[in-house]
ROLUM-318534 format. One line per field, with one value per residue (C-alpha): z, x, y; residue in three letters. Coordinates in Angstrom, 1 decimal. Layout:
<rs>
zz <- [Z_...]
xx <- [X_...]
yy <- [Y_...]
res <- [ALA_...]
</rs>
This chain:
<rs>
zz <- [14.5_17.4_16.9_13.3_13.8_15.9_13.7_11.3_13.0_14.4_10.6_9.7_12.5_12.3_8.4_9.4_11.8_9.2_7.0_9.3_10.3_6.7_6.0_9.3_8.2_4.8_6.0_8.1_5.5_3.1_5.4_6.1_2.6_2.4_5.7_4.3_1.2_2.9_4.5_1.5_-0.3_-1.3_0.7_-0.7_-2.6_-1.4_-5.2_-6.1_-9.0_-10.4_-12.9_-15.2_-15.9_-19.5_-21.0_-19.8_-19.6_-21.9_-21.4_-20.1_-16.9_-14.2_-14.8_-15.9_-12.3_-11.2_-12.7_-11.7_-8.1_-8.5_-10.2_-7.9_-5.1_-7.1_-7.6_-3.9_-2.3_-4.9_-4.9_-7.6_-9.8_-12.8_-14.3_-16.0_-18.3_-18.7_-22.0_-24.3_-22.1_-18.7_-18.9_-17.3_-14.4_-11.9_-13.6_-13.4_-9.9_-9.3_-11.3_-9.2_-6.0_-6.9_-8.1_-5.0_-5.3_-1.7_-2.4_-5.5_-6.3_-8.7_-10.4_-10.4_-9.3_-11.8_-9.3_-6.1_-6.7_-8.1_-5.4_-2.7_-3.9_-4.6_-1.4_0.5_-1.7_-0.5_3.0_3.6_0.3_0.9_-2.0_-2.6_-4.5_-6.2_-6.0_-5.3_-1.7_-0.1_2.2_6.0_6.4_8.5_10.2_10.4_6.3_3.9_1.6_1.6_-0.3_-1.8_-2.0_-3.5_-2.9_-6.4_-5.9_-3.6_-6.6_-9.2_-7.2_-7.8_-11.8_-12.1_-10.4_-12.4_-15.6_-14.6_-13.9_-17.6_-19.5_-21.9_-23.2_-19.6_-21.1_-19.9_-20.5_-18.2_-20.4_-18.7_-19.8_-17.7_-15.8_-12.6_-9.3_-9.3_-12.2_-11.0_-8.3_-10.9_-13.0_-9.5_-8.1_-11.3_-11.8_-8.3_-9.0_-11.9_-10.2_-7.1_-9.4_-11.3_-10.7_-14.4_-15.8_-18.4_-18.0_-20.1_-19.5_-21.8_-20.8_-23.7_-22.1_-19.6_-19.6_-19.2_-22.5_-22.3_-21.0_-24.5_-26.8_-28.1_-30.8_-28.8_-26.7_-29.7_-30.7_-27.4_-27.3_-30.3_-29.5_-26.9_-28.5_-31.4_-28.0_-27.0_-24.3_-24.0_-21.3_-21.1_-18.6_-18.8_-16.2_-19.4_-19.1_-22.2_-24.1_-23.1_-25.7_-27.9_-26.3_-26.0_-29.8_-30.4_-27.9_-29.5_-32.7_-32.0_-29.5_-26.3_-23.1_-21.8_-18.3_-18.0_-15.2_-12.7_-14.3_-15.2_-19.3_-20.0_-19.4_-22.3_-24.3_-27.8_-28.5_-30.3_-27.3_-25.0_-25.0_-24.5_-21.7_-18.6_-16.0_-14.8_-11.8_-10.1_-8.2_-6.9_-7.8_-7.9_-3.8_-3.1_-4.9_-3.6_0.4_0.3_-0.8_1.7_4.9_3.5_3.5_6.8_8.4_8.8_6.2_7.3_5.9_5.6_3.9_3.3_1.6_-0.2_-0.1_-0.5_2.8_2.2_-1.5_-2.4_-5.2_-6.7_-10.1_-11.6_-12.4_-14.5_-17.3_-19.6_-18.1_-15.2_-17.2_-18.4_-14.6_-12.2_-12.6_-11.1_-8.2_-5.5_-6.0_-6.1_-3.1_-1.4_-2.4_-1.4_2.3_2.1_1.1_3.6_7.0_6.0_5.2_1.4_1.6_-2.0_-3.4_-4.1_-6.2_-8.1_-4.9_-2.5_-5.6_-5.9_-2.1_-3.2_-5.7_-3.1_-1.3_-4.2_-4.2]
xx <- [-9.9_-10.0_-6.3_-7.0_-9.8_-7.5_-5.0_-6.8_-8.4_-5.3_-3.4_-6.7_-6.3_-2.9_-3.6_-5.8_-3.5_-0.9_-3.0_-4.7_-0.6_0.1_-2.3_-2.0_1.6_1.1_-1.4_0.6_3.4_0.5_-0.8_2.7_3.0_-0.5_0.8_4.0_2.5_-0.1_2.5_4.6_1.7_2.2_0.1_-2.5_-1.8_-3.3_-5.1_-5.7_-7.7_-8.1_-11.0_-9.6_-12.4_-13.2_-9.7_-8.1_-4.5_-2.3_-4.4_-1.0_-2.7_-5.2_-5.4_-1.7_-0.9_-3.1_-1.6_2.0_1.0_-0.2_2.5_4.9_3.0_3.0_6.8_7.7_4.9_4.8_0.7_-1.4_-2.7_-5.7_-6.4_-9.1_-10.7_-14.5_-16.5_-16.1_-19.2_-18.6_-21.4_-20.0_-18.1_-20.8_-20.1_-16.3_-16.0_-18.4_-16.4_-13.6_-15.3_-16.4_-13.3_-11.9_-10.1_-9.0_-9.0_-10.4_-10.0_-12.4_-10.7_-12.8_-15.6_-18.1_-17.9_-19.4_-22.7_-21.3_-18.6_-21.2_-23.5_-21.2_-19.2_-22.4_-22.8_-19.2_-18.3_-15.2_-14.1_-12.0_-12.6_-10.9_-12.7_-10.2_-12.0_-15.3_-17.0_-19.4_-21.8_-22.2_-18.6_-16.6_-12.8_-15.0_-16.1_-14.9_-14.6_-11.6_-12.1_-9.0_-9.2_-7.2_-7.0_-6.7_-7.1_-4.0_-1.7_-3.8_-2.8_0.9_0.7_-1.9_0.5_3.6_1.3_0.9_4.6_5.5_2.7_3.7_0.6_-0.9_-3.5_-3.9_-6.0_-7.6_-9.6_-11.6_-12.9_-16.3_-18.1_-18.4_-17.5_-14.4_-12.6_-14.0_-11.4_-8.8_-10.2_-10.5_-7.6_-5.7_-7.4_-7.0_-2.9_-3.1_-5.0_-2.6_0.4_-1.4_-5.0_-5.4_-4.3_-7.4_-8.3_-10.0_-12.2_-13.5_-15.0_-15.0_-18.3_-20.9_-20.6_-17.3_-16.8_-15.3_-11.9_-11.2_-12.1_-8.5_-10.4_-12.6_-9.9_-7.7_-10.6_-10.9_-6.8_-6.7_-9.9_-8.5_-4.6_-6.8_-7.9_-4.4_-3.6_0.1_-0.1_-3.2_-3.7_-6.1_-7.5_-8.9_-7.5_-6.9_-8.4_-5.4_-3.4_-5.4_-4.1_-0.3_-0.7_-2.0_0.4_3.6_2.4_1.4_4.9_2.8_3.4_1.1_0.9_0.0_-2.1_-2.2_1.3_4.4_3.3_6.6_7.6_5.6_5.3_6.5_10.0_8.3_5.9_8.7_10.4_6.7_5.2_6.2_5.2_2.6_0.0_1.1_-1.6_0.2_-2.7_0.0_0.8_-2.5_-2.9_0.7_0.0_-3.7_-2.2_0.2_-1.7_-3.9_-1.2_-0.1_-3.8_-4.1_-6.1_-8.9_-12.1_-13.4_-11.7_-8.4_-7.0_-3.4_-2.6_0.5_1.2_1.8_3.0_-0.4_-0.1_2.3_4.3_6.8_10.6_12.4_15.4_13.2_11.9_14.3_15.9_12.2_11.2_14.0_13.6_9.8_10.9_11.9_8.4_6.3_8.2_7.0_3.8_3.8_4.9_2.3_-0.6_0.5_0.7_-2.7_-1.7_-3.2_-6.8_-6.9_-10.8_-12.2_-15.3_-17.0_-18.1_-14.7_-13.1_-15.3_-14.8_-11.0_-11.0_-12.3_-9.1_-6.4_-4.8]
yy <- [-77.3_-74.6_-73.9_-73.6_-71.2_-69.2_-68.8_-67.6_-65.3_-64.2_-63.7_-61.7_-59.2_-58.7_-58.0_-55.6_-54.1_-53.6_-51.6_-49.4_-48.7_-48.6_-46.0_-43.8_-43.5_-42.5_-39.8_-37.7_-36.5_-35.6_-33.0_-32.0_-31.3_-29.4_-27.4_-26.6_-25.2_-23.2_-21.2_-20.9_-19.1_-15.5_-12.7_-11.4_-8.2_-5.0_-3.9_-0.5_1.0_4.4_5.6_8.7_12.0_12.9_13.3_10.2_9.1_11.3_14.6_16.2_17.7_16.3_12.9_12.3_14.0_11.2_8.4_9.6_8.7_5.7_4.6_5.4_3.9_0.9_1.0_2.0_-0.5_-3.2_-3.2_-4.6_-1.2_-1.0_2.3_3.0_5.1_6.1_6.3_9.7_11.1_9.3_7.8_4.7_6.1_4.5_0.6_1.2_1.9_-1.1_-2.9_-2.4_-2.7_-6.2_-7.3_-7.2_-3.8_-2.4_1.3_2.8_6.4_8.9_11.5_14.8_15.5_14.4_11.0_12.6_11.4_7.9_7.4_8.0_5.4_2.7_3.4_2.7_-0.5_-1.8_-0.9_-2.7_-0.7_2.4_5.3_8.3_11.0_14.1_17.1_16.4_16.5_13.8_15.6_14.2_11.9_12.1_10.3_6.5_6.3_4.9_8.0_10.6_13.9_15.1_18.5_21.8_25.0_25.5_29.9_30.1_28.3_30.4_33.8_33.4_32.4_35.5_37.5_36.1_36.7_40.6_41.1_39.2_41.5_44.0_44.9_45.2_42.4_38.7_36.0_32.7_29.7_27.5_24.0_23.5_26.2_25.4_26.6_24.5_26.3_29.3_28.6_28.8_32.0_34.3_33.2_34.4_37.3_38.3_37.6_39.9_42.4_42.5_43.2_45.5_46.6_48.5_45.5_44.2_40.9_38.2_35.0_32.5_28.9_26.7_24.6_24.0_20.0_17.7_17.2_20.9_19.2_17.4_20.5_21.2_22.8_25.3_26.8_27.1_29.7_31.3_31.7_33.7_35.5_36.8_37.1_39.4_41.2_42.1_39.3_38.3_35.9_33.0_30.5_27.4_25.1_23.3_19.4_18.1_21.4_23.1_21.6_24.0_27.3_26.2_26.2_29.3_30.9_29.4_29.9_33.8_34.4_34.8_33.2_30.5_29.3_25.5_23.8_20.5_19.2_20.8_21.5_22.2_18.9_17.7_20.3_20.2_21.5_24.7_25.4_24.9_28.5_30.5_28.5_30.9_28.5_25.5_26.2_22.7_21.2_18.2_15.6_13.1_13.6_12.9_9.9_8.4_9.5_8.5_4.8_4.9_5.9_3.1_0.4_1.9_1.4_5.5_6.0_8.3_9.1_12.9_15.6_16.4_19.7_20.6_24.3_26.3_25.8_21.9_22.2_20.8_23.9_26.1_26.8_25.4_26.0_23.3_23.5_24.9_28.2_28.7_31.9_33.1_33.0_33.8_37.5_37.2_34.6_36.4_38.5_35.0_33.8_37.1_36.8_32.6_33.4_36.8_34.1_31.3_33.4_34.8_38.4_37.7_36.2_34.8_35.1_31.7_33.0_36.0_37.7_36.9_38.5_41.8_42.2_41.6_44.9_46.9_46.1_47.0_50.5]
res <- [UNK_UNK_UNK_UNK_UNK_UNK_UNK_UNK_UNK_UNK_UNK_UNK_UNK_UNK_UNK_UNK_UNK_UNK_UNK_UNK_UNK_UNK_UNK_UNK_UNK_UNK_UNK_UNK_UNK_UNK_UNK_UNK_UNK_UNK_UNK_UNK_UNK_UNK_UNK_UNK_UNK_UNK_UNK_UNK_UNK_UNK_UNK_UNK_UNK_UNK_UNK_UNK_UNK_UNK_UNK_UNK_UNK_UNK_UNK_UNK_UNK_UNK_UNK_UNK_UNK_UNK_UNK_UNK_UNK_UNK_UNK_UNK_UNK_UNK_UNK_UNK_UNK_UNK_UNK_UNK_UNK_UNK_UNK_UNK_UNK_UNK_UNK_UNK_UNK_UNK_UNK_UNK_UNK_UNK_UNK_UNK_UNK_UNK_UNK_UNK_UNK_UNK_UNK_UNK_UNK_UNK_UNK_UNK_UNK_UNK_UNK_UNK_UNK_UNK_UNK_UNK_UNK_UNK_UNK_UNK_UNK_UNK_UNK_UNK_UNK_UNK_UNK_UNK_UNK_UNK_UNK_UNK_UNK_UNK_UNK_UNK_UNK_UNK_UNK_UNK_UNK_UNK_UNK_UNK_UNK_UNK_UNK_UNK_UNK_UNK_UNK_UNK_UNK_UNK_UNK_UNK_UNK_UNK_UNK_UNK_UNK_UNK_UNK_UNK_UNK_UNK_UNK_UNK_UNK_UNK_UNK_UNK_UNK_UNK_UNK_UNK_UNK_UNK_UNK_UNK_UNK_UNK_UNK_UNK_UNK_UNK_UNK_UNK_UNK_UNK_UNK_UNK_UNK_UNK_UNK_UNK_UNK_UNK_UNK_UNK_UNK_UNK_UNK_UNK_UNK_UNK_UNK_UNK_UNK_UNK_UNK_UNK_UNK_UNK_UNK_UNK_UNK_UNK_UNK_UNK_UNK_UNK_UNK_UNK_UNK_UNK_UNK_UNK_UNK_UNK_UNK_UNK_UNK_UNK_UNK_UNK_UNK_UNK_UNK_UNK_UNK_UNK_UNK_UNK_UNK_UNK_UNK_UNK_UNK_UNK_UNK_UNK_UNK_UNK_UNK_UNK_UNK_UNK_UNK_UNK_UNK_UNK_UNK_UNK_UNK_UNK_UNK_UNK_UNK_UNK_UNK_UNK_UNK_UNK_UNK_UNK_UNK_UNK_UNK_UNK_UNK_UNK_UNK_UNK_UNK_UNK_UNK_UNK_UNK_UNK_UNK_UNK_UNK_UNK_UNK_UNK_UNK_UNK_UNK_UNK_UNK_UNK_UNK_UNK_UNK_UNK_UNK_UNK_UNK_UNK_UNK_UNK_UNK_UNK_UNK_UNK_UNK_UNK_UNK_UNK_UNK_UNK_UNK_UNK_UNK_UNK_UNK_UNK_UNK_UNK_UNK_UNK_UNK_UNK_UNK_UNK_UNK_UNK_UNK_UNK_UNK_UNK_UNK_UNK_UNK_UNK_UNK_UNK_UNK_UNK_UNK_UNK_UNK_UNK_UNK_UNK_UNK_UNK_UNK_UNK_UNK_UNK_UNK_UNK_UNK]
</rs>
């Protein structure tokens, strides 16, 4: 009976035995398995968003320049990219960038700067979110935050189209339409005037703004009006720092014969084939560089909080030449590159507002 007992204690053990073995065996592939496919996961993707001013995707100008450089980030970098665009008022700029932010969006840009206020409160909400804000300036950051103003110096690329408008005038009249008054497009408005002026200081000079609020960068309509006021008025040559508006004057100046001068993009580029042949040149202000090297310092771990500023120095502004007015243009060149290289080495202080430019009068012969 002992022996028995024995035995049977000694088939249940080794039972046992076999299927704690059993099952310590079939354990270790399975978390081979879960290993193995742990470290065939794809990284994460470094996700960048981008919310459009008033005018949106398709306004031809400022944010189209935008989009162009994110796009070709995307391309070059292979990141994860959302655009987006705000309501007809903006009211909703503040929830969009939020949006983004909690989303899990890396670096999220603001174009204009009708975010400053928005971008400095939800940058303070999310701290491990980079922003970049186009043309607007945070107060008090510095190299360690989180924000980067991307800023222009709009006047400088201003100067030369003013000063390309003056030597294309016959009438010895030209014209600058603005979309919002304020002292960003003033930027635009001295530095052209000053252009004009340096060319030709009896030269008579018109201004028109087509509002006071953002909607004045979707007003086709309005600056229509103001471009044929000031056609009526004599002007030959007009250029806008409207956005979308603008679309308004390159119509009235094709259909009158008068040459227009685009801003932000090249307008030629997208200009209809009627408009084409009158549009002397674009102010480029290289929105699209900004965008693109912001997104790559980022992926790079430079990117750098603070402010950052595109000249002519850099090719942050300019004008443009293309297939379209290369012949209309190459008899001013040489006399804008003169001017670009007068402007750059500090020989030509470009005014940057009403007062810089009276002071800038008083300096004309």
């Amino acid at each position: 009976m002992k022996i028995r007992k024995l035995l049977a204690l000694s088939l249940v053990f080794l039972l046992v035995l076999g299927l704690m073995t059993g099952c310590g065996q079939s354990s270790e592939p399975a978390k081979e398995e879960e290993k193995s496919g742990g470290e065939e996961s794809e990284e994460k993707k470094i996700k960048v968003g981008l919310v459009y001013d008033i005018g949106g995707r398709g306004d031809l100008s400022f944010n189209d320049s935008a989009y162009a450089g994110l796009k070709r980030a995307e391309e070059e970098f292979g990141i994860e990219v959302t655009d987006l665009e705000p309501s007809s008022g903006g009211e909703d700029r503040e929830q969009l960038l939020r949006l983004l932010a909690e989303d899990g969006y890396d670096l999220i840009f603001g174009v204009g700067f009708m975010f400053t206020d928005h971008i400095a409160k939800v940058a303070e909400e999310f701290p491990d979110v980079k922003f970049g804000l186009i043309d607007g300036a945070v107060e008090d950051i510095d190299s360690n935050s989180n924000i980067t103003c991307l800023l222009f110096k709009e006047h400088e690329g201003s100067f030369l189209v003013g000063a390309a408008a003056a030597l294309k005038s016959k009438n010895g009249k030209v014209g600058f339409i603005g979309g919002m008054k304020s002292p960003l497009i003033e930027r635009f408005e001295y530095g052209y005037l000053a252009g004009a002026k340096y060319i030709n200081p009896d030269i008579e000079t018109f201004s028109d703004y087509v509002g006071t609020t953002g909607e004045a960068f979707k007003d086709p309509v309005k600056a229509k009006e103001l471009a044929l006021k000031q056609i009526k008025s004599g002007a030959d040559v007009i250029y806008h720092a409207s956005g979308a508006s603008g679309v308004g004057m390159l119509e009235a100046a094709a259909a009158n014969k008068i040459l227009a001068i685009g801003v932000d993009s090249d307008q030629s580029l997208t200009a209809t084939d009627e408009q084409k042949p009158y549009i002397l040149t674009s102010m480029l202000k290289r929105v699209d560089n900004s965008v693109y090297f912001t997104i790559k310092d980022f992926i790079e771990g430079k990117f750098q909080g603070g402010y950052r500023i595109f000249g002519l120095s850099d090719d942050g502004v300019g004008y443009a030449v293309n297939e379209y007015n290369k012949d209309l243009i190459s008899d001013i060149q040489p006399k804008l590159e003169e001017l670009k290289e007068k402007v750059v080495n500090g020989e030509i202080k470009v005014p940057a507002d009403k007062t810089e430019y009276e002071e800038f009068l008083k300096t004309l012969k």
